[in-house]
Each structure stands twice: as C-alpha cells, then as structure tokens.
Steps between C-alpha positions, in 0.01 A plus 500: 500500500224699361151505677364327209668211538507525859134502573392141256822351654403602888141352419650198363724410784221589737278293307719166490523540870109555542370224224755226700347532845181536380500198332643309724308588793149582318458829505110553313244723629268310279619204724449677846149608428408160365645332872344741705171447312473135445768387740463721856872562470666867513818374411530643166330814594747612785793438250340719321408813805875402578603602195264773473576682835890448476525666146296802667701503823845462283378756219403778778822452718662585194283806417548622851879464451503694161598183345156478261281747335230325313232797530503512119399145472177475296337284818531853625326760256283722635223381288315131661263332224333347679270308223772343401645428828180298587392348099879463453562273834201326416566396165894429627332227778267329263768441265737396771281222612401410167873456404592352837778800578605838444726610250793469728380150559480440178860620417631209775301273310655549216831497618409096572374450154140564519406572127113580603696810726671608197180556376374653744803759525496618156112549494562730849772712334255504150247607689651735768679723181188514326314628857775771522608579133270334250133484444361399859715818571203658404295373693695565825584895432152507316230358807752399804708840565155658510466400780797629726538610828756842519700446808717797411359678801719242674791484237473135399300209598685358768309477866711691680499834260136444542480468829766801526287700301171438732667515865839698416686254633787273334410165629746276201715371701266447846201319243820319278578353875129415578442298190830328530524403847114409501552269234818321653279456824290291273714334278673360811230441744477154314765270645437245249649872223792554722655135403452557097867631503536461092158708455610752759841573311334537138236760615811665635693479197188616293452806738896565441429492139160715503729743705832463217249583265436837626829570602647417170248646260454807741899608514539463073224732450695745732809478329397399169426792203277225340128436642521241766143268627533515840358170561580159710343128447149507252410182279274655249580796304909398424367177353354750265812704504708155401240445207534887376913509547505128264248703205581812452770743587414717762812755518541338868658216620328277785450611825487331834205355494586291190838378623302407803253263289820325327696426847139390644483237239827406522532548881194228441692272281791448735225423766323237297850310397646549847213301640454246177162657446518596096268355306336653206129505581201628216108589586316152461240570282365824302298585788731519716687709270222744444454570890873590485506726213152668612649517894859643359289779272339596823783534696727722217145707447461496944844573594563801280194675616549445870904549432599209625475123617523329822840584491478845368233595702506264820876527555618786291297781540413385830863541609370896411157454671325604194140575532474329224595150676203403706252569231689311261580199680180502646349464150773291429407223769129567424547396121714192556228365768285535267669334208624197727084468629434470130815288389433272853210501568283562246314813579684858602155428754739283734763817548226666766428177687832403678 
C-alpha cells in the first residue's frame, strides 16, 4: 500500500479507537478545567497529566530505541514565536470556554448529533486555513513571526537541546523521566483517581495514539519519496485541511491528521449509539449561536498561531517537551478562565478572586 493511503487510513483507525473512549468516558479538557474550577475535583485534570506524561514517556522510549525520529516535527523548529504562542493560546481559551470545548471536543459532539458542534467545526477549519493560507495569513507572517525567538543555537526548540546547549550535557532522557514519573506521583497520590479504571485506560489509549502518531507519520517520511508531515493528534489546522481537500484540488491526497478527524467522529458515533446517547441537539437561540461561531473563530485564528490545541500542544508536543508547551498552555488555561469568569460569572473580575 502506498504511503498515501497509508497515512489517512492509520489516522482513521487511530481515530475510531480515540473518538470511542473518549466519548464514552468524557474525555474534555474544557470539562476538567471547568471541575477543578467550579467543582474542587481533579478528576478530569489527572486524566488528562495521565495522558500527557504517558504519551511523553511512550514517545521517548521509542526515540531512545531508534524506533521514532520526530526532530523534523514543526513543534520542533528552531524558530519559537513566541507572540503567537502567548496571543494564540489566549484567543484558543476564550473561544474554548465560550464554545464549551475544544475542537476535539467538539468533534465527539458531533459524532452524537450535536448540530450547534457542526457549526462550530467548520467555522474552526474556515478559520484555521485562512490563519495559515488565506488573508489572516497575513497577519500572522506579517506582525506575529516578528517576533521570534532563534533557538538554532540549540538546534530546535525542545528543552533538552536547550538545556544541552547551555550546560553541555544531554539530559532527554533523565528530564523525559522527571516529568513523567513526577506526574504519575501525582496523578496517583489521589486514592479516590486510582479506582476510575475506565478513565485510567482511555488516557492510556490516547497516549498510545499520540505515540502511533509519531511513529507512523515519522517512518513514511523516511521511506517515502513524497513529503511526509511528521505529525501525531492536533484538532485545528486538519479541520482546515478537510475543508481545503473537499474545494479545491491540492495535487495531495489527505494526510494523517485528516483521517484522524474522520475516525474521531466516527470513533464518536459508535460511542454515542453504544450507550443510547444520539440525539440531534441545535444552539437554542441566536445568541447562543453567536458565542459559538465567535468562540470557534477564535480557536481556528488561536490554534494556528500557537500550533496547536490542548491536544496538540498539551499532549502532543508535550510528548517532545517543546518549549513551546508551557507557554502555550499556560495562555491556554489563562484565556479559558477568563472566558468561563465572563460566561459564569459575569465579570472576567471573578477569575483573580478564587
């Protein structure tokens, strides 16, 4: 089988498996912050570190053995922008909250029939291909990627080149086992966590797919005389991609990352019959509707500029240790407390009192 119709049908399968378990177990970061806030529970947010730190642990082990090379990833480049890193993360949390999840939320939506998440989808990928290709385009290469920060000194932007290139010494694999093992210490010092067996198993399937991702996309552009996007799981630039491949033709087929939306939504679907949960579900009134176009435009315009979602970012390029990650997610988190202070409560003024 050719590479170009292994790499959509790899993301599909991996998809169908990821979009099932997340659905069925309730898999939203969106979700997790919104607990933790409002709620005092962590749940949510140690599926998520789980996830998180098993994708890294899983992606390096690999690396180590040879198995992986994503060092030409674009989480990677030598070049951090670091405007749009923070603006980008930002605008990608406000829009969360406004819409009530990420794109990848929004994609298990959909798979149970919400209408009001279709929306939101196709305004993300609208959005995210005019950020990267179209006119906001402009905007980015024109102001953001003025403001970059060269880490070619370093080689690319992940910590341990940097760190490399200020001590001499190569610390990946010690610092991969830091962040891991410090985050299992706290994902399990919570009895009540260690019972939530279903939860447990889909952060490790998600980590397994995060870690697929690399694997798969990593080995075809090895082998494979056509350019290969070395790339795992991202929610915000292949809805654009799925948009672009249905208008025009491209000279390329789809990629991983679009095969990974489809199984996703489908993965989704299965969920939402298996458990007698499909119903088809619209926004209730036009302001409703407007708060989910206006929070989907800034999460296709946020997650291009900081290259990625909560997934993208918080799993993905975390399973590389970016540099890239903790600014991102920080302004990420920052943006959807925010938004959910404004949306909840009524002034963005109640975000700095709790």
């Amino acid at each position: 089988m050719e590479p170009q119709l292994i790499l959509p049908f790899a993301g599909l399968l991996a998809g169908v498996l990821l979009g099932y378990f997340a659905r069925r177990n309730f898999f939203c970061t969106m979700s997790a912050l919104e607990q933790f806030w409002y709620g005092n529970n962590s749940t949510g947010l140690r599926s998520w570190a789980l996830a998180t730190a098993l994708a890294l642990g899983f992606t390096q082990t690999l690396t180590a053995f040879g198995l992986v090379d994503a060092s030409m990833s674009f989480y990677l480049t030598p070049s951090f922008v670091w405007l749009g890193a923070i603006i980008g993360g930002f605008c990608f949390g406000v829009g969360m909250a406004l819409v009530g999840t990420c794109g990848f939320g929004a994609l298990l939506r959909l798979g149970g029939g919400s209408l009001k998440s279709l929306v939101a989808v196709v305004i993300i990928g609208l959005t995210a291909l005019s950020t990267q290709r179209g006119l906001l385009g402009n905007l980015r290469v024109g102001f953001f990627d003025n403001f970059t920060l060269d880490l070619s000194f370093a080689g690319n932007q992940s910590i341990p080149s940097i760190l490399k290139a200020f001590t001499g010494l190569d610390l990946q694999y010690p610092l991969a086992a830091v962040f891991v093992f410090g985050a299992l210490w706290w994902i399990f010092s919570d009895k009540n966590y260690r019972k939530q067996h279903s939860l447990i198993i889909t952060s490790v399937i998600f980590a397994v797919v995060v870690t697929f991702g690399w694997a798969i996309t990593a080995n075809m552009a090895r082998i494979s005389f056509d350019p290969v996007q070395i790339e795992s799981a991202s929610f915000v630039m292949p809805l654009g991609d799925i948009i672009l491949q249905f208008a025009a033709f491209t000279g390329s087929g789809p990629d991983y990352g679009v095969g990974l939306v489809f199984g996703t939504i489908i993965g989704a679907a299965l969920a939402a019959r298996a458990s007698n949960d499909v119903r088809w579900e619209a926004c209730d009134d036009a302001r409703e509707l407007s708060r989910h176009i206006f929070g989907a435009i800034l999460m296709g315009f946020g997650g291009v500029l900081a290259l990625g979602c909560t997934i993208g970012q918080g799993i993905s390029a975390a399973s590389l240790m970016a540099v890239s990650v903790p600014v991102t997610m920080f302004s990420i988190v920052f943006g959807a407390r925010l938004g959910l202070a404004w949306l909840v409560e009524g002034s963005v003024k109640h975000a700095f009192r709790r």
